[in-house]
C-alpha positions as CSV (number, residue, x, y, z in Angstrom):
1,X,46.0,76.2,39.5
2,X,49.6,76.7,38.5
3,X,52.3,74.8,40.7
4,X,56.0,76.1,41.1
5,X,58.7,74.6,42.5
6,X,61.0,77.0,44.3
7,X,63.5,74.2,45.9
8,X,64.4,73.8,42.1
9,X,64.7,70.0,43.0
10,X,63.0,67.2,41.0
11,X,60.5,66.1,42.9
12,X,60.5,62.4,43.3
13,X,57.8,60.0,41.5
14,X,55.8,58.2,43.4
15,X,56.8,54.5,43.9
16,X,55.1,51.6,42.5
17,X,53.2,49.2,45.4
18,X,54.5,45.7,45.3
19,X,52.1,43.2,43.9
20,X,51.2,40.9,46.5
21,X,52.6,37.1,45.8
22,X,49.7,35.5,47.3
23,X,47.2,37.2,44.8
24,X,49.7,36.1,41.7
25,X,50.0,32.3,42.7
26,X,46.0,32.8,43.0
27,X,45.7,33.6,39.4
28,X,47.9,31.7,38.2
29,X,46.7,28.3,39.8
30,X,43.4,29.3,38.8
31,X,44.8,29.7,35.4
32,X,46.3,26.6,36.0
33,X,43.2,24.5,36.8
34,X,41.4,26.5,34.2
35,X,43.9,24.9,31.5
36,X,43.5,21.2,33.2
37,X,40.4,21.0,33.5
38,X,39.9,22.1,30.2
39,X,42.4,18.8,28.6
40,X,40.9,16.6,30.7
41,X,36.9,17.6,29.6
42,X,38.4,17.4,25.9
43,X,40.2,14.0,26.3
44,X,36.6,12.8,28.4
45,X,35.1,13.9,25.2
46,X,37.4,12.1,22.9
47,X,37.6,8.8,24.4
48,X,33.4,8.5,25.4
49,X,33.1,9.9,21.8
50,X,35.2,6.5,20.8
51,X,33.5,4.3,22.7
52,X,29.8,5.6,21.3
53,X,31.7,5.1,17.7
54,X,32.4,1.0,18.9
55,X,29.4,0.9,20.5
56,X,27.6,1.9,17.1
57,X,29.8,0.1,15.2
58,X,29.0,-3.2,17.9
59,X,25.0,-2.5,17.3
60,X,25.2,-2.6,13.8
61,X,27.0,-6.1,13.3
62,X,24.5,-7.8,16.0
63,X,21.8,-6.3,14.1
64,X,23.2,-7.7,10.6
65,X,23.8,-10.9,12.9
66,X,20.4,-11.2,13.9
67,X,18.9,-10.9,11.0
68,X,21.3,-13.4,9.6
69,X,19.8,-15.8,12.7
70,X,16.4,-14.9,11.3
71,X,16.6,-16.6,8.0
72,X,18.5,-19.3,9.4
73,X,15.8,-19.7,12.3
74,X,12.9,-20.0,9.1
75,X,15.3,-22.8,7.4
76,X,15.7,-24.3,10.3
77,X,11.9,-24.2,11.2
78,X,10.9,-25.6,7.3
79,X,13.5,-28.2,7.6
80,X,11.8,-29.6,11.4
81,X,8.4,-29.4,9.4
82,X,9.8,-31.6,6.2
83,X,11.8,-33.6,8.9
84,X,8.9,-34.7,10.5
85,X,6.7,-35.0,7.4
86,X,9.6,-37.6,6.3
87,X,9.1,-39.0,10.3
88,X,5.3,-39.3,9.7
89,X,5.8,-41.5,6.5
90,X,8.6,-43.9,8.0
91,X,6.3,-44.7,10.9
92,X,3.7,-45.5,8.2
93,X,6.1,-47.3,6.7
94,X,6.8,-49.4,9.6
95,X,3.4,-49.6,10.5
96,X,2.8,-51.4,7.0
97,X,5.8,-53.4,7.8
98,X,4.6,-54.6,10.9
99,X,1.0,-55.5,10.2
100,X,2.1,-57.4,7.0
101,X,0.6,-60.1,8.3
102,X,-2.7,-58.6,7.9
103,X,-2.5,-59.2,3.9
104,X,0.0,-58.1,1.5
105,X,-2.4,-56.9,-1.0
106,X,-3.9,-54.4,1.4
107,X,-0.5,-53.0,1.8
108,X,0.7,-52.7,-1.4
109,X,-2.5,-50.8,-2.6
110,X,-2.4,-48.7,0.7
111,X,1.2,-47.9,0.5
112,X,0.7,-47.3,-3.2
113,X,-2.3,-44.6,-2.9
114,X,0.1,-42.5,-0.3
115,X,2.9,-42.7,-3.0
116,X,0.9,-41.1,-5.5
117,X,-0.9,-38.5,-2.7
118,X,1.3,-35.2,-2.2
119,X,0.7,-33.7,1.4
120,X,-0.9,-36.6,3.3
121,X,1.2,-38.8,5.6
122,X,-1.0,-42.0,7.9
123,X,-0.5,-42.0,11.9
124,X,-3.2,-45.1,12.6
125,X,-5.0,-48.2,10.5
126,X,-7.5,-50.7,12.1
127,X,-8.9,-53.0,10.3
128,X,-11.5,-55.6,11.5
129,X,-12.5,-57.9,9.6
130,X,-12.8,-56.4,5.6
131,X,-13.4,-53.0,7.2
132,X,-10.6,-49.9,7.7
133,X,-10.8,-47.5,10.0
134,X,-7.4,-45.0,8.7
135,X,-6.4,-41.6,10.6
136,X,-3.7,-39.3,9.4
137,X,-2.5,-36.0,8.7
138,X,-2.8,-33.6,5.2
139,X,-1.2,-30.3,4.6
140,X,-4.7,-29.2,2.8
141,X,-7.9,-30.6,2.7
142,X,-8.0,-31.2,-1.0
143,X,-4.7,-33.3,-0.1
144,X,-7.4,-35.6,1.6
145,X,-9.9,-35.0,-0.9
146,X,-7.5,-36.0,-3.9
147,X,-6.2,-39.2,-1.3
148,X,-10.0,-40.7,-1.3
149,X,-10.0,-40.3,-5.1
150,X,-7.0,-42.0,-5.0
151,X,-8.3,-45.3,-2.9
152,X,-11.5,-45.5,-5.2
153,X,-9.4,-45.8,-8.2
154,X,-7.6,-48.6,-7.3
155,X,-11.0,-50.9,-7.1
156,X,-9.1,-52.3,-3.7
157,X,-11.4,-50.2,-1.5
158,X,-14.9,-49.7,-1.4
159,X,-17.4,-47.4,0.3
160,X,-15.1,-45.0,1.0
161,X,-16.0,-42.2,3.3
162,X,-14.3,-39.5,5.3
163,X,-15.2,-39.5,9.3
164,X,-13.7,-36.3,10.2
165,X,-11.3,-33.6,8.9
166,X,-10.4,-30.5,10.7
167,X,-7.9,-28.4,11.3
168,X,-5.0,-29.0,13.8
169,X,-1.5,-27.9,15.4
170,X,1.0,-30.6,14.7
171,X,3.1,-29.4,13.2
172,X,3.1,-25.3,14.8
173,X,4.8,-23.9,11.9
174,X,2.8,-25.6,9.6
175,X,-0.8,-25.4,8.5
176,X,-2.0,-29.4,8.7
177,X,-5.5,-31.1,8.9
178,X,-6.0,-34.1,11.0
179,X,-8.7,-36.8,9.5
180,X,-10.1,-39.9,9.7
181,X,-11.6,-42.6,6.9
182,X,-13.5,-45.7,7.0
183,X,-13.3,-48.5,4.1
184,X,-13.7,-51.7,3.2
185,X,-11.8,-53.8,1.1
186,X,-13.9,-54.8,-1.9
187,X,-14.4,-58.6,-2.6
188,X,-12.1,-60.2,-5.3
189,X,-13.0,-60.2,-8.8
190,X,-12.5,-63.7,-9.8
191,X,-11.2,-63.6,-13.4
192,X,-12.3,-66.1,-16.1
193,X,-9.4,-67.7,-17.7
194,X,-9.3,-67.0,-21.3
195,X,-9.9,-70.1,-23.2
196,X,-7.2,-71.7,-25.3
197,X,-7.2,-72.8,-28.7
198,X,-7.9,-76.6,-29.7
199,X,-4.0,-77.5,-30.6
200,X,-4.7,-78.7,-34.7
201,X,-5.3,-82.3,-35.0
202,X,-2.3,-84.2,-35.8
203,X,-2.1,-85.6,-39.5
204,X,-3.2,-89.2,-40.0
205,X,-0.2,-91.1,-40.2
206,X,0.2,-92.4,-44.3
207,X,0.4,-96.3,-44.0
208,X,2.7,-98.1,-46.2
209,X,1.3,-98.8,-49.6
């Protein structure tokens, strides 16, 4: 359909309706807390983000730390077990010292035959009369073993014989073997003097002619 205007006026556009204010402040506080919201999730992010890095960085220095504390626990654990090996032989020491009385021979041979025993270390001697009854401790049982051979060879001690030998927890981060001995001292060799030489006959004396 064809329109035509016989006034031969323009005919007036048609106004524009007025945004309302209320809607605009809408958006833009929405665009507004849209915007905030989005800084503060991002800065949330950034700071938890450092303190997971720390933490990390925290975890991985104790762990280094504790390991460190490891080995030094085992030192510390291997020097207790030679500490109170070393403990062991003073108080055998002493216990020799004390019971000097009892004859120094016995003491020297006894004290002598640990000396030359790796791994065994005495807590107790009783001796009654020419008999020994001697407890201790050995990191092995051939330590023991090789501690008997030890007291036959030096003809001091005869009949020899091991009691008891077993296993035990003395020392907890050590393997050691508690046993006990019996022995008796052998009798004294008496030993013939060698005999000496007539001394030459002196020269008759040459009277005067």
């Amino acid at each position: 359909m064809i329109r035509i205007n016989l006034l031969g006026q323009i005919r007036p556009k048609a106004a524009k309706q007025p945004v309302p204010v209320e809607a605009t402040l809408r958006v833009a506080m929405l665009a507004v807390a849209l915007i905030v919201s989005l800084v503060f999730l991002f800065v949330t992010y950034m700071s938890q983000k450092k303190d997971l890095d720390a933490t990390n960085d925290q975890i991985q220095r104790l762990e280094a730390e504790r390991a460190r504390l490891e080995q030094v626990k085992q030192q510390v654990q291997q020097f207790e077990a030679e500490k109170a090996v070393l403990q062991q032989r003073i108080n055998v020491i002493e216990l020799l010292q004390k019971g000097r009385t009892g004859g120094q021979d016995l003491l020297e041979n006894l004290a002598n035959t640990i000396a030359h025993t790796d791994g065994v270390w005495l807590t107790n001697m009783t001796k009654t009369g020419n008999s020994l009854t001697i407890d201790g401790e050995a990191s092995s049982v051939n330590s023991v073993a090789n501690f008997l051979t030890q007291m036959k060879r030096t003809g001091f001690f005869d009949k020899v014989e091991i009691k008891e030998a077993k296993q035990d927890d003395l020392i907890k981060s050590v393997t050691t073997f508690s046993f006990s001995l019996t022995a008796d001292i052998a009798a004294p060799q008496t030993v013939q003097p060698a005999s000496t030489p007539a001394a030459p006959a002196a020269p008759a004396a040459r009277g005067r002619s």
